[in-house]
PDB file of N, CA, C and O in Angstrom:
ATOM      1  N   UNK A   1     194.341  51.610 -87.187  1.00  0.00           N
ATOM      2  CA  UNK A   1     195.178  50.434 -87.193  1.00  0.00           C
ATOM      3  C   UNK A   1     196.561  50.783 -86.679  1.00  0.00           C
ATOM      4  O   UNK A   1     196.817  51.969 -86.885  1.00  0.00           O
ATOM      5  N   UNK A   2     197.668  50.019 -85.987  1.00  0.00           N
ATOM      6  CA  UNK A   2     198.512  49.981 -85.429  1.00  0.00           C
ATOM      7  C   UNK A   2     199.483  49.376 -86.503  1.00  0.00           C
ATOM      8  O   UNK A   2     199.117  48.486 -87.270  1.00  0.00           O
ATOM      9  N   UNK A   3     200.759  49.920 -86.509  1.00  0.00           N
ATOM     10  CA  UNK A   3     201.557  49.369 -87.744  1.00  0.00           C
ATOM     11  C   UNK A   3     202.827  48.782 -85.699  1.00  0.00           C
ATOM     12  O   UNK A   3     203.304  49.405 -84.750  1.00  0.00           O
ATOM     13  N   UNK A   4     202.751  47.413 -86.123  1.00  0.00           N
ATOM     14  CA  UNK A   4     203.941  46.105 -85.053  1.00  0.00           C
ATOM     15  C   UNK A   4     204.604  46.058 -86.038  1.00  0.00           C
ATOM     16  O   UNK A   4     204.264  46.278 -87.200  1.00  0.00           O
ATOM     17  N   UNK A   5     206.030  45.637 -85.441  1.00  0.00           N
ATOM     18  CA  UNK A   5     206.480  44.195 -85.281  1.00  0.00           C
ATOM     19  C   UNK A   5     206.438  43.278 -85.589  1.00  0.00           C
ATOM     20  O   UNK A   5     205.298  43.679 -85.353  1.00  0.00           O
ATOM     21  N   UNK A   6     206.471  41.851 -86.078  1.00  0.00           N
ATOM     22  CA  UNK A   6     206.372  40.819 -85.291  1.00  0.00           C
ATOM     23  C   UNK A   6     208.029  40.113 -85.297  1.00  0.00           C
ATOM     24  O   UNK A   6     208.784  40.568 -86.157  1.00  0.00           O
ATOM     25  N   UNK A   7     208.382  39.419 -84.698  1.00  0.00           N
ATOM     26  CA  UNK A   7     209.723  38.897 -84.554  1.00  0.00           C
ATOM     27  C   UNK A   7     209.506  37.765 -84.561  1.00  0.00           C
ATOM     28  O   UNK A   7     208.601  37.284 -83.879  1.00  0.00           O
ATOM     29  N   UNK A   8     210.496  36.860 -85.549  1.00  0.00           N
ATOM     30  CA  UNK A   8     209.972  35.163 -85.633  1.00  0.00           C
ATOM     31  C   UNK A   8     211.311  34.930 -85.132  1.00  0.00           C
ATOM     32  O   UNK A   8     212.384  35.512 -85.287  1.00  0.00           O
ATOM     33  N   UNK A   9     210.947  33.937 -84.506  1.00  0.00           N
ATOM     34  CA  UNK A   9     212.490  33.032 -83.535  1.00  0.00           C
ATOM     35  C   UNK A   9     212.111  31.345 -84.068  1.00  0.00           C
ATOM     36  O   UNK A   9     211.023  30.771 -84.128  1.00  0.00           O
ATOM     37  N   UNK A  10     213.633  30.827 -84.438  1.00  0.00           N
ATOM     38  CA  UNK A  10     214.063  29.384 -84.186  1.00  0.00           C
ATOM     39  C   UNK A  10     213.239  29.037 -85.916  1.00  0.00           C
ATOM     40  O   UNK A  10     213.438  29.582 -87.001  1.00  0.00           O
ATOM     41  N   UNK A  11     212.218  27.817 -85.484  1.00  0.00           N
ATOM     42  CA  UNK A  11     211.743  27.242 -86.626  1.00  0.00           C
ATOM     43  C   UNK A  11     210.604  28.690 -87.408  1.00  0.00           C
ATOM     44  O   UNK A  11     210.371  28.501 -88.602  1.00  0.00           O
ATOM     45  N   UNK A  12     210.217  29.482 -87.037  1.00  0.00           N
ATOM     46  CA  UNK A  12     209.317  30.593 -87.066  1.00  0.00           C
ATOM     47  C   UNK A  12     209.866  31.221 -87.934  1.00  0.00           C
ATOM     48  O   UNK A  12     209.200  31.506 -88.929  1.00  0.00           O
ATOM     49  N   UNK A  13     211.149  31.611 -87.855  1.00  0.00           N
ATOM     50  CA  UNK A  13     212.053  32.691 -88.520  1.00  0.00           C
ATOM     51  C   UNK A  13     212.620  31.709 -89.820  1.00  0.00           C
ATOM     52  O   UNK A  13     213.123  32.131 -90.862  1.00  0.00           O
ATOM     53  N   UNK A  14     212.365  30.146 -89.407  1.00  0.00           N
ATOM     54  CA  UNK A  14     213.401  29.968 -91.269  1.00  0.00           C
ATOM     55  C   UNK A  14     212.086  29.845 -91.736  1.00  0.00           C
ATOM     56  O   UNK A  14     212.251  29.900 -92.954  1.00  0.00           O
ATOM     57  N   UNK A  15     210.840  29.709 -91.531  1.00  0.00           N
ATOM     58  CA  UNK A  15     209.061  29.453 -92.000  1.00  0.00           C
ATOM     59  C   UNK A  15     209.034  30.581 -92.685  1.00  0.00           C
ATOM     60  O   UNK A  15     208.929  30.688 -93.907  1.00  0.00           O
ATOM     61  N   UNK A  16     209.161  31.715 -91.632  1.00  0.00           N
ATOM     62  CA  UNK A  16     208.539  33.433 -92.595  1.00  0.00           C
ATOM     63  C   UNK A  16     209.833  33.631 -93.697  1.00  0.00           C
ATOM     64  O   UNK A  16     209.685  34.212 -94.772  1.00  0.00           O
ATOM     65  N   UNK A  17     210.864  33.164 -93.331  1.00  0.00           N
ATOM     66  CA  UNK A  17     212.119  33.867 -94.269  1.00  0.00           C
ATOM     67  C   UNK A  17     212.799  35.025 -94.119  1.00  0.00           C
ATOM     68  O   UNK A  17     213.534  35.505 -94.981  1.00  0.00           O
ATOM     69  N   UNK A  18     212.491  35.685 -92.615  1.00  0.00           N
ATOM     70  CA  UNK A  18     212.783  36.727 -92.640  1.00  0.00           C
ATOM     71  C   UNK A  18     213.142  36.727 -90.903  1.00  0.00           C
ATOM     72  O   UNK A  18     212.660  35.824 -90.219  1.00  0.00           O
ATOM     73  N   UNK A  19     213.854  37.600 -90.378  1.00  0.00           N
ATOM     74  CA  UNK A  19     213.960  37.648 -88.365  1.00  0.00           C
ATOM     75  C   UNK A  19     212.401  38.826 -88.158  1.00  0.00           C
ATOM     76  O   UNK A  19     211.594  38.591 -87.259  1.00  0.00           O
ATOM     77  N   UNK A  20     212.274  39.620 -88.796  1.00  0.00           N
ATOM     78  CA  UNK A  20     211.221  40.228 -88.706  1.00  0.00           C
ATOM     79  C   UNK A  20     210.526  41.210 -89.656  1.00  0.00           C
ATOM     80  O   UNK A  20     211.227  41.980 -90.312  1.00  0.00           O
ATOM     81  N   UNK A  21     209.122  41.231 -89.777  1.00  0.00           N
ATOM     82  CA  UNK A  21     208.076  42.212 -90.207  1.00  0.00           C
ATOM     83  C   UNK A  21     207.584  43.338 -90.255  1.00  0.00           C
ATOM     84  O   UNK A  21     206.453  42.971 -90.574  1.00  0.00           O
ATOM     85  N   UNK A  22     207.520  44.233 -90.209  1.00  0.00           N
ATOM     86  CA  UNK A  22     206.096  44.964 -90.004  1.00  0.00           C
ATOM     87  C   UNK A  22     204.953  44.595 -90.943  1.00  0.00           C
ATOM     88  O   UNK A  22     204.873  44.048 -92.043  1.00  0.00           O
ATOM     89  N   UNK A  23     203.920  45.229 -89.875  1.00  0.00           N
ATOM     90  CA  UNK A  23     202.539  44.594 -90.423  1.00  0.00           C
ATOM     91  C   UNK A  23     201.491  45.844 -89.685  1.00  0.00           C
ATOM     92  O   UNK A  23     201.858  46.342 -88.621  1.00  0.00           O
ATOM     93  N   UNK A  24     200.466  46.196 -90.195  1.00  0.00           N
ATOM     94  CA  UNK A  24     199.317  46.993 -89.468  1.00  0.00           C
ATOM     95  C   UNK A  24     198.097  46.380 -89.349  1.00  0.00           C
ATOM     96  O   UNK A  24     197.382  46.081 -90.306  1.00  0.00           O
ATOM     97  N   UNK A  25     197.796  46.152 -87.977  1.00  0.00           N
ATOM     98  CA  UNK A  25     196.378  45.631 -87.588  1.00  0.00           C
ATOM     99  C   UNK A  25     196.441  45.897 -86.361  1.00  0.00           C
ATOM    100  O   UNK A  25     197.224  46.352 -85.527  1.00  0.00           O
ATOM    101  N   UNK A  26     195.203  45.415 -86.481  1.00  0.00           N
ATOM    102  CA  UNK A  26     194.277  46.174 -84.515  1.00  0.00           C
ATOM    103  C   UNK A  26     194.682  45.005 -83.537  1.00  0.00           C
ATOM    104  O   UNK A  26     195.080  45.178 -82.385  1.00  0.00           O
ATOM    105  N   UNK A  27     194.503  43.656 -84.237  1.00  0.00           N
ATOM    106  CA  UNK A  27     194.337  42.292 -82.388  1.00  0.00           C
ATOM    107  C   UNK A  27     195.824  41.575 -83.090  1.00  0.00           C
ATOM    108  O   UNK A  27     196.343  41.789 -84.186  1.00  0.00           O
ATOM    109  N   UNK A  28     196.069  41.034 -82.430  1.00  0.00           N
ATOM    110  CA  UNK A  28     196.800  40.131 -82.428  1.00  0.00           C
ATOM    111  C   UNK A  28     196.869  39.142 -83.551  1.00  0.00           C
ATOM    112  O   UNK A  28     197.824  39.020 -84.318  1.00  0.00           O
ATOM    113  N   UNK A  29     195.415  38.235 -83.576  1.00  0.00           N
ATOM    114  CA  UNK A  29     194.959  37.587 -84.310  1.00  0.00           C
ATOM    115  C   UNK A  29     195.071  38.172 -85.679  1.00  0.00           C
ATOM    116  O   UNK A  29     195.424  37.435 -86.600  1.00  0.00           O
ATOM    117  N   UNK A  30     194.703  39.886 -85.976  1.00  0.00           N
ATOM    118  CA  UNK A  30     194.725  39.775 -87.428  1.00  0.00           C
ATOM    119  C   UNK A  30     196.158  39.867 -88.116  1.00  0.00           C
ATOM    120  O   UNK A  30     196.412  39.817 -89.319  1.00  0.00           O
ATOM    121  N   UNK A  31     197.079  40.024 -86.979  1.00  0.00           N
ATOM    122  CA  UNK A  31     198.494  40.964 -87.768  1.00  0.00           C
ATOM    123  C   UNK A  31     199.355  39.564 -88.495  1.00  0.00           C
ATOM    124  O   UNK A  31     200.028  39.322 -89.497  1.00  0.00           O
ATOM    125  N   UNK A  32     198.596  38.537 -86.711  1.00  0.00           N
ATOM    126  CA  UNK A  32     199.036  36.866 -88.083  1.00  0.00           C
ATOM    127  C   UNK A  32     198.412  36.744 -89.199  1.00  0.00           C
ATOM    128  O   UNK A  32     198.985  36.311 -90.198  1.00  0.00           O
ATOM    129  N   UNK A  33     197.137  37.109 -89.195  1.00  0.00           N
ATOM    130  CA  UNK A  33     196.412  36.507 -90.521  1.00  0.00           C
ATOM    131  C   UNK A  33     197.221  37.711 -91.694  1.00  0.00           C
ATOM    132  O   UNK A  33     197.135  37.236 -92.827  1.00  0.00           O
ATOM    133  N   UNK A  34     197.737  38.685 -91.701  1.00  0.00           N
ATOM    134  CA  UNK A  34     198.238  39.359 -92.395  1.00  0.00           C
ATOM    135  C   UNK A  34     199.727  39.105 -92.706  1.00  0.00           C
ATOM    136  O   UNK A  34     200.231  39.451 -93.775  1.00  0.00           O
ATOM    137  N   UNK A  35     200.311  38.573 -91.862  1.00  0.00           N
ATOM    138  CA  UNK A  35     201.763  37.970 -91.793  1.00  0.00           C
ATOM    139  C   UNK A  35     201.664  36.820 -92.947  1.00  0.00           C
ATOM    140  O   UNK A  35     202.550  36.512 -93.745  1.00  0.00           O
ATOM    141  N   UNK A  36     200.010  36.119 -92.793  1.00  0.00           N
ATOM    142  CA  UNK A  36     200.098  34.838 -93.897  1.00  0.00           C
ATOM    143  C   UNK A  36     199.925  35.375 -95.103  1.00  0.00           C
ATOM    144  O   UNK A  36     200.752  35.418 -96.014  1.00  0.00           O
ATOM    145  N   UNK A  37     198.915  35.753 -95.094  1.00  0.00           N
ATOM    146  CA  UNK A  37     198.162  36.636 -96.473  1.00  0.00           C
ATOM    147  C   UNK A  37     199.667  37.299 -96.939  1.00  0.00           C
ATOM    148  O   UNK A  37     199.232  37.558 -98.060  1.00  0.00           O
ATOM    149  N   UNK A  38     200.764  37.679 -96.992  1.00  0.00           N
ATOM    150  CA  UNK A  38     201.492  38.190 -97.248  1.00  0.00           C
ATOM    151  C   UNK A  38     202.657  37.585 -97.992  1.00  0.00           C
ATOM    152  O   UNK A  38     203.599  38.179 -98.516  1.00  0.00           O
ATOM    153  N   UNK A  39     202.364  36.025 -97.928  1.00  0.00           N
ATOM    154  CA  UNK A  39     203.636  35.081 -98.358  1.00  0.00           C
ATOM    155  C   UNK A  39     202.507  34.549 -99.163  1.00  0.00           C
ATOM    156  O   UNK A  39     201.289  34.609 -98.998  1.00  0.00           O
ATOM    157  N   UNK A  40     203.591  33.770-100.496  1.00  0.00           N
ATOM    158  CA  UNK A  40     203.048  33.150-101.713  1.00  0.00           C
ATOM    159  C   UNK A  40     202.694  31.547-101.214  1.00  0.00           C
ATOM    160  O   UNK A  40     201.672  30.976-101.592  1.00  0.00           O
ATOM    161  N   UNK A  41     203.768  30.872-100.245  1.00  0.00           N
ATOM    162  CA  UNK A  41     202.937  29.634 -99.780  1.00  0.00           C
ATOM    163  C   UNK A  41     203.101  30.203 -98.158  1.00  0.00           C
ATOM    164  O   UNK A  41     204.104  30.766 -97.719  1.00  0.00           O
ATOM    165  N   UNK A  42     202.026  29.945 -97.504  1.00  0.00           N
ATOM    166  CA  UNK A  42     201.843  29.789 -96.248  1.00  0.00           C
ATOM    167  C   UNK A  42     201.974  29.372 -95.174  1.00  0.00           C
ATOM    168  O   UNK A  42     202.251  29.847 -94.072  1.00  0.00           O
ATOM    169  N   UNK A  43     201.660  28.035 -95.729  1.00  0.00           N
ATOM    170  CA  UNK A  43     201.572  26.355 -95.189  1.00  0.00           C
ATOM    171  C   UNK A  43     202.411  26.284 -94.130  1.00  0.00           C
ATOM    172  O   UNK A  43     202.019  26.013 -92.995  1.00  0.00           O
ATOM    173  N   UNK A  44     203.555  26.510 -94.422  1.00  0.00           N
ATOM    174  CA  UNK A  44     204.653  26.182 -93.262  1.00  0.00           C
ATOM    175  C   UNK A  44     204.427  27.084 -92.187  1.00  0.00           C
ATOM    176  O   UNK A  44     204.157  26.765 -91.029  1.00  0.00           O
ATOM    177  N   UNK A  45     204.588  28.537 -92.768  1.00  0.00           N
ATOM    178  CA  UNK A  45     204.730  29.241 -91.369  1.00  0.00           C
ATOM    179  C   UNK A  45     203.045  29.351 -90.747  1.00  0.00           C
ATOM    180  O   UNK A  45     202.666  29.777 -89.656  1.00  0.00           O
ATOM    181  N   UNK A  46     202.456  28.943 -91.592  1.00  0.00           N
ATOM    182  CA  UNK A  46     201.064  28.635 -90.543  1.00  0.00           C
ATOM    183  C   UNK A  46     200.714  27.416 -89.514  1.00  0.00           C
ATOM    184  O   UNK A  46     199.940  27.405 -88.557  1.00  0.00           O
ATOM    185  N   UNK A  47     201.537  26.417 -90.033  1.00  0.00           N
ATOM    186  CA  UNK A  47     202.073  25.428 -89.435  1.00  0.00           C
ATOM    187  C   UNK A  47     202.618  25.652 -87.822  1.00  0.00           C
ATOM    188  O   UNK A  47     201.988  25.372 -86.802  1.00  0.00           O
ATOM    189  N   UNK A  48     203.865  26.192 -87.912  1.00  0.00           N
ATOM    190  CA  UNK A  48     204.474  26.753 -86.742  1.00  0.00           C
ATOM    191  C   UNK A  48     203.929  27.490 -85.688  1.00  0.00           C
ATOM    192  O   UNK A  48     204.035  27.350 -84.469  1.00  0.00           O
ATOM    193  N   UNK A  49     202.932  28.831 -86.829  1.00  0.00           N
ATOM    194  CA  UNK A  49     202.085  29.530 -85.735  1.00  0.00           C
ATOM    195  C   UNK A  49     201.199  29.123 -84.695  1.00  0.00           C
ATOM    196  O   UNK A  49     200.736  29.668 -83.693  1.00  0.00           O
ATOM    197  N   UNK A  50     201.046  27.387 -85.522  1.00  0.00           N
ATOM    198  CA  UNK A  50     199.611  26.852 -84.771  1.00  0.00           C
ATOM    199  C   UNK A  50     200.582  26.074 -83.673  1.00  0.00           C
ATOM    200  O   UNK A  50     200.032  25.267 -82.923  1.00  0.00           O
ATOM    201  N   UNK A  51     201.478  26.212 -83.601  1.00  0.00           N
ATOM    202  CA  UNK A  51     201.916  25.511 -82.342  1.00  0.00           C
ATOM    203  C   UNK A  51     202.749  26.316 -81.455  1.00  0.00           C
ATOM    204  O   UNK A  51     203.226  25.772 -80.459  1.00  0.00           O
ATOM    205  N   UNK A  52     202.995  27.615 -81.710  1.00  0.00           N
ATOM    206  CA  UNK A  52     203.880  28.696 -81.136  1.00  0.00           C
ATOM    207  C   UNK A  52     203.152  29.551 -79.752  1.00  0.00           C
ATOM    208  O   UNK A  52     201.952  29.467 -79.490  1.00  0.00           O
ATOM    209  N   UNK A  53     203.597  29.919 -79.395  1.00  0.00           N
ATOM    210  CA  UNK A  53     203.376  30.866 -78.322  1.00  0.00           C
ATOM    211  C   UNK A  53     203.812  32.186 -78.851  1.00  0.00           C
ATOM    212  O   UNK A  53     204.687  32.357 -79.699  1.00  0.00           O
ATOM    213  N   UNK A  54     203.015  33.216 -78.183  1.00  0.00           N
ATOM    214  CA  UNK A  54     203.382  34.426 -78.228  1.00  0.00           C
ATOM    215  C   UNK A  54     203.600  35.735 -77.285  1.00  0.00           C
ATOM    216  O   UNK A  54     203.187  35.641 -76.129  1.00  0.00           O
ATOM    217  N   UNK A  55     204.075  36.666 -77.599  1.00  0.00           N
ATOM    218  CA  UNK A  55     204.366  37.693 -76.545  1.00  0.00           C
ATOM    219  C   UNK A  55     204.204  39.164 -77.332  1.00  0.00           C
ATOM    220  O   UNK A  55     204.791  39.591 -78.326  1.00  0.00           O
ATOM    221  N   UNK A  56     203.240  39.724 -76.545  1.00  0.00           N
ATOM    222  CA  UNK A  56     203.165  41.206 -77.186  1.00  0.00           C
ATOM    223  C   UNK A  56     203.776  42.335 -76.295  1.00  0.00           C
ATOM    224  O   UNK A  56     202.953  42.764 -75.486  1.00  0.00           O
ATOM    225  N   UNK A  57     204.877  42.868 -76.237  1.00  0.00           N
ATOM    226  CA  UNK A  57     205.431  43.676 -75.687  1.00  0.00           C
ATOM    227  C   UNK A  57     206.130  43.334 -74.352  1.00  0.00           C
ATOM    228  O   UNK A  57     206.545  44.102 -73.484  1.00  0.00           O
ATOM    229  N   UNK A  58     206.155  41.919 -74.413  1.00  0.00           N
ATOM    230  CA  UNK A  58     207.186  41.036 -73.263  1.00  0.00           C
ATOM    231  C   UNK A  58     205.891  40.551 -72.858  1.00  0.00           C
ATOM    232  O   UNK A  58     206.035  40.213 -71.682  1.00  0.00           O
ATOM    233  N   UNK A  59     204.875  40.370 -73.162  1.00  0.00           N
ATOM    234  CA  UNK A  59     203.730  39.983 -71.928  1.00  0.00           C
ATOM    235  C   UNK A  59     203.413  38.752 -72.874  1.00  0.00           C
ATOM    236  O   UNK A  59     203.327  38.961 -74.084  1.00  0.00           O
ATOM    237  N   UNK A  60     203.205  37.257 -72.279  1.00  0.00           N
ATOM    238  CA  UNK A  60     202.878  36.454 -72.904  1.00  0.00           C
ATOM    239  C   UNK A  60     200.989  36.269 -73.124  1.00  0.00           C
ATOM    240  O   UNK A  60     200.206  36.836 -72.362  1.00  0.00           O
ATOM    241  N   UNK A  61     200.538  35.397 -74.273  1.00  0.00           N
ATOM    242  CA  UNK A  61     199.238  36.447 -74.797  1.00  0.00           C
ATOM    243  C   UNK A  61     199.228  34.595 -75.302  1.00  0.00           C
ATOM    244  O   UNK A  61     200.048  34.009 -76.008  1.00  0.00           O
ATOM    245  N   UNK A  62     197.684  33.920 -74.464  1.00  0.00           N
ATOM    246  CA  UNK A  62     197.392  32.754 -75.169  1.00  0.00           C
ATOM    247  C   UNK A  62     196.535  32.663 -76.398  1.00  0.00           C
ATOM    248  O   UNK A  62     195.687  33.542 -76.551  1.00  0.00           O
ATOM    249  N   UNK A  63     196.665  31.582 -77.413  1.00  0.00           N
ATOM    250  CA  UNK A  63     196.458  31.662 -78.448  1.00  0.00           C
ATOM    251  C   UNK A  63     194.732  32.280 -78.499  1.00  0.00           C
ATOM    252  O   UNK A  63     194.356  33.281 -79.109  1.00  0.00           O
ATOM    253  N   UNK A  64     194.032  31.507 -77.813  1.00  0.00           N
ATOM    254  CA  UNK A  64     192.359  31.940 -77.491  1.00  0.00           C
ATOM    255  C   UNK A  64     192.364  33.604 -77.079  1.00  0.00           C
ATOM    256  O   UNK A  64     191.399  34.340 -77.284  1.00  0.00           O
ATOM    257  N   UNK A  65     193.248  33.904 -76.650  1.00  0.00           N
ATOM    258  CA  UNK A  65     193.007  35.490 -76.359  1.00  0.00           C
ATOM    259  C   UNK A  65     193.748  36.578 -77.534  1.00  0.00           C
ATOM    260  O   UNK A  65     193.991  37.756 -77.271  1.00  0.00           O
ATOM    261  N   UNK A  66     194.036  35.942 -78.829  1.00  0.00           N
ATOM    262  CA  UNK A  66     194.599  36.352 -79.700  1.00  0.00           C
ATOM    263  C   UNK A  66     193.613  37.295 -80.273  1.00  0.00           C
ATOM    264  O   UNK A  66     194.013  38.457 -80.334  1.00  0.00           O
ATOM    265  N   UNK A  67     192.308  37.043 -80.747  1.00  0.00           N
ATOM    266  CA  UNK A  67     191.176  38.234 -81.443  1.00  0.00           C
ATOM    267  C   UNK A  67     191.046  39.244 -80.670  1.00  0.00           C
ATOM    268  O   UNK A  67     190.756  40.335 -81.162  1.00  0.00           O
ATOM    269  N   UNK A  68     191.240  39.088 -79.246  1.00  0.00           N
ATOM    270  CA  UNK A  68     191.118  39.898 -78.139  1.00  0.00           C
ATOM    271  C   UNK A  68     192.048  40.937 -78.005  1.00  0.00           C
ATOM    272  O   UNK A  68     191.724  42.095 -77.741  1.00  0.00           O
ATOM    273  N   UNK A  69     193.202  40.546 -78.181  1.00  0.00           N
ATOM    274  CA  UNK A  69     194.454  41.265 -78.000  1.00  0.00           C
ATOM    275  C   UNK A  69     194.479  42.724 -78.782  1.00  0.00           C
ATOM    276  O   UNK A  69     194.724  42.464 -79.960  1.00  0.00           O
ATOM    277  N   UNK A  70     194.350  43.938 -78.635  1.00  0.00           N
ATOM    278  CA  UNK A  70     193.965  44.668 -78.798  1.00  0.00           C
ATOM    279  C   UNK A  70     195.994  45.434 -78.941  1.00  0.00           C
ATOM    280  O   UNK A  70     196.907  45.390 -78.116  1.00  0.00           O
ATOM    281  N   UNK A  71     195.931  46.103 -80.520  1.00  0.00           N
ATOM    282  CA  UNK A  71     197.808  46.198 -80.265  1.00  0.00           C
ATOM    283  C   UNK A  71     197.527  47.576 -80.437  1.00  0.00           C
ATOM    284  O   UNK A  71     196.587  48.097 -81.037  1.00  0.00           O
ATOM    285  N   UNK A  72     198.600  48.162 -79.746  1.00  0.00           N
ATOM    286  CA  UNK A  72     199.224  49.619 -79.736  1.00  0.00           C
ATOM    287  C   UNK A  72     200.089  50.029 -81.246  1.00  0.00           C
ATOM    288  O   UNK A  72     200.946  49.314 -81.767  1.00  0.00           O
ATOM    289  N   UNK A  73     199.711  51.072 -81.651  1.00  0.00           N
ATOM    290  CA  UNK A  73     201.122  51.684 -82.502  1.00  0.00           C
ATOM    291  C   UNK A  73     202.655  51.071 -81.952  1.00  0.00           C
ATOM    292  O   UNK A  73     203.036  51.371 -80.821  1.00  0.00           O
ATOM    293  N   UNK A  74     203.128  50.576 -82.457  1.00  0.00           N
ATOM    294  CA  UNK A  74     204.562  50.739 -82.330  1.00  0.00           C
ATOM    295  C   UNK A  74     205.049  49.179 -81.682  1.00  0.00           C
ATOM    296  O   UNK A  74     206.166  48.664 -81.728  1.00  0.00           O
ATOM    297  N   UNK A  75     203.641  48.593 -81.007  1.00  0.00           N
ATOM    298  CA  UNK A  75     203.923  47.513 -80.327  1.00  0.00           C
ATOM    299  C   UNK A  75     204.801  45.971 -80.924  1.00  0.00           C
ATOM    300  O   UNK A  75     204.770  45.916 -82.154  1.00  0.00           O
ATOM    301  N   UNK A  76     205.362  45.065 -80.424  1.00  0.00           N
ATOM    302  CA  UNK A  76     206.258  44.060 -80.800  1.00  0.00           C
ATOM    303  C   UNK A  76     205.545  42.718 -80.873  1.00  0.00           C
ATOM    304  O   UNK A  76     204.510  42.598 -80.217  1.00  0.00           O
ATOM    305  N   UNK A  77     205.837  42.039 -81.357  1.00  0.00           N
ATOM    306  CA  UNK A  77     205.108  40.356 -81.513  1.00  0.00           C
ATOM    307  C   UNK A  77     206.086  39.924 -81.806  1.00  0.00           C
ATOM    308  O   UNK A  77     206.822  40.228 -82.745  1.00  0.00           O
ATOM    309  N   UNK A  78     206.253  38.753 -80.603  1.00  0.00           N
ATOM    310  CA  UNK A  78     207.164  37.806 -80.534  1.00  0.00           C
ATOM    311  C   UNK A  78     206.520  35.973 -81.022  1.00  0.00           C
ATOM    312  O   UNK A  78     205.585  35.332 -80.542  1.00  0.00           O
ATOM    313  N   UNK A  79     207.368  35.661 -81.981  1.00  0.00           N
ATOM    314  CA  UNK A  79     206.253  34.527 -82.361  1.00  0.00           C
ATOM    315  C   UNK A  79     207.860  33.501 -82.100  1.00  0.00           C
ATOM    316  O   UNK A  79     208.946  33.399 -82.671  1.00  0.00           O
ATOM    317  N   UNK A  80     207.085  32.813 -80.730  1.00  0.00           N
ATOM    318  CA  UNK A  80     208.071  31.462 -79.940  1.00  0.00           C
ATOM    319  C   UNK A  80     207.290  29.748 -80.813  1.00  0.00           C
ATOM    320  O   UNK A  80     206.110  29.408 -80.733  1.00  0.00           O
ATOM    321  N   UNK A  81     208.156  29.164 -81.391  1.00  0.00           N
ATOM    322  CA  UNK A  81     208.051  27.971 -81.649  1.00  0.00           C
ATOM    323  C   UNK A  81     208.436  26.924 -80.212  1.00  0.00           C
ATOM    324  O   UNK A  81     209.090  27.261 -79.224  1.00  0.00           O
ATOM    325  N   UNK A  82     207.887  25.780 -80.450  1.00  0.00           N
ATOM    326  CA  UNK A  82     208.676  25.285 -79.020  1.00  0.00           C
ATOM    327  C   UNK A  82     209.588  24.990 -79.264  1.00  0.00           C
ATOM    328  O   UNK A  82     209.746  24.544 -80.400  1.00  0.00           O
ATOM    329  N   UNK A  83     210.593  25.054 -78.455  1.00  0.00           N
ATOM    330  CA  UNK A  83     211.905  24.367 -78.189  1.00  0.00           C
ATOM    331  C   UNK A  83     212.206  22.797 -78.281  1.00  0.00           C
ATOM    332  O   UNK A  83     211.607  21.723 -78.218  1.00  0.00           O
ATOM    333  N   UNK A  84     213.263  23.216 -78.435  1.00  0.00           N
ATOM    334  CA  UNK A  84     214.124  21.502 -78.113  1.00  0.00           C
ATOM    335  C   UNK A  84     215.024  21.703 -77.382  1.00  0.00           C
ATOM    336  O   UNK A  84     215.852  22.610 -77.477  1.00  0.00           O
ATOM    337  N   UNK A  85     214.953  20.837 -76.537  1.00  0.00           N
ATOM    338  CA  UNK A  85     216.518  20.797 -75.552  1.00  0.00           C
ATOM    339  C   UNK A  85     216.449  19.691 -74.409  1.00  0.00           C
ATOM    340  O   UNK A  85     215.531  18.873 -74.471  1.00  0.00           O
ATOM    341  N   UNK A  86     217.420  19.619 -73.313  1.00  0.00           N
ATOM    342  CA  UNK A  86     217.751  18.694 -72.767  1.00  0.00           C
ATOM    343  C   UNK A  86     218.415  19.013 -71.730  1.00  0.00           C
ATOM    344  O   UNK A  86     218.867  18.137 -70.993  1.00  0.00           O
TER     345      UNK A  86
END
């Protein structure tokens, strides 16, 4: 297992309560499911996740290719909510 990262930005970061994590898992997919499993209510920042984008080591990574995503030791997760702006 790979001990990341993950970095929450905007609505992501007031959801987890924190700017960032560590967490150890192998894909992508599990280091979120461990990011949840890790908080007493969930709800919200699972909320966000389901509408966020992400980036593993600057490389953007779609949600369907998340089980796939295969992480390195040391690697970063960037968890993007969408924006607002104008």
């Amino acid at each position: 297992m790979a001990k990341v990262t993950i970095r929450y930005w905007a609505a992501a970061k007031d959801a987890a309560g924190t700017p960032e994590e560590s967490v150890e898992a192998e894909t992508l997919a599990s280091a979120l499911a461990v990011a949840l499993a890790g908080r007493a209510s969930p709800d919200r920042l699972k909320q966000v996740m389901e509408r966020s984008s992400f980036l593993v080591n600057a490389l953007p990574v779609r949600r369907v290719a998340a089980a796939g995503t295969i992480l390195e030791d040391g690697a970063t997760i960037e968890v993007l909510p969408p924006f607002a702006g104008g």
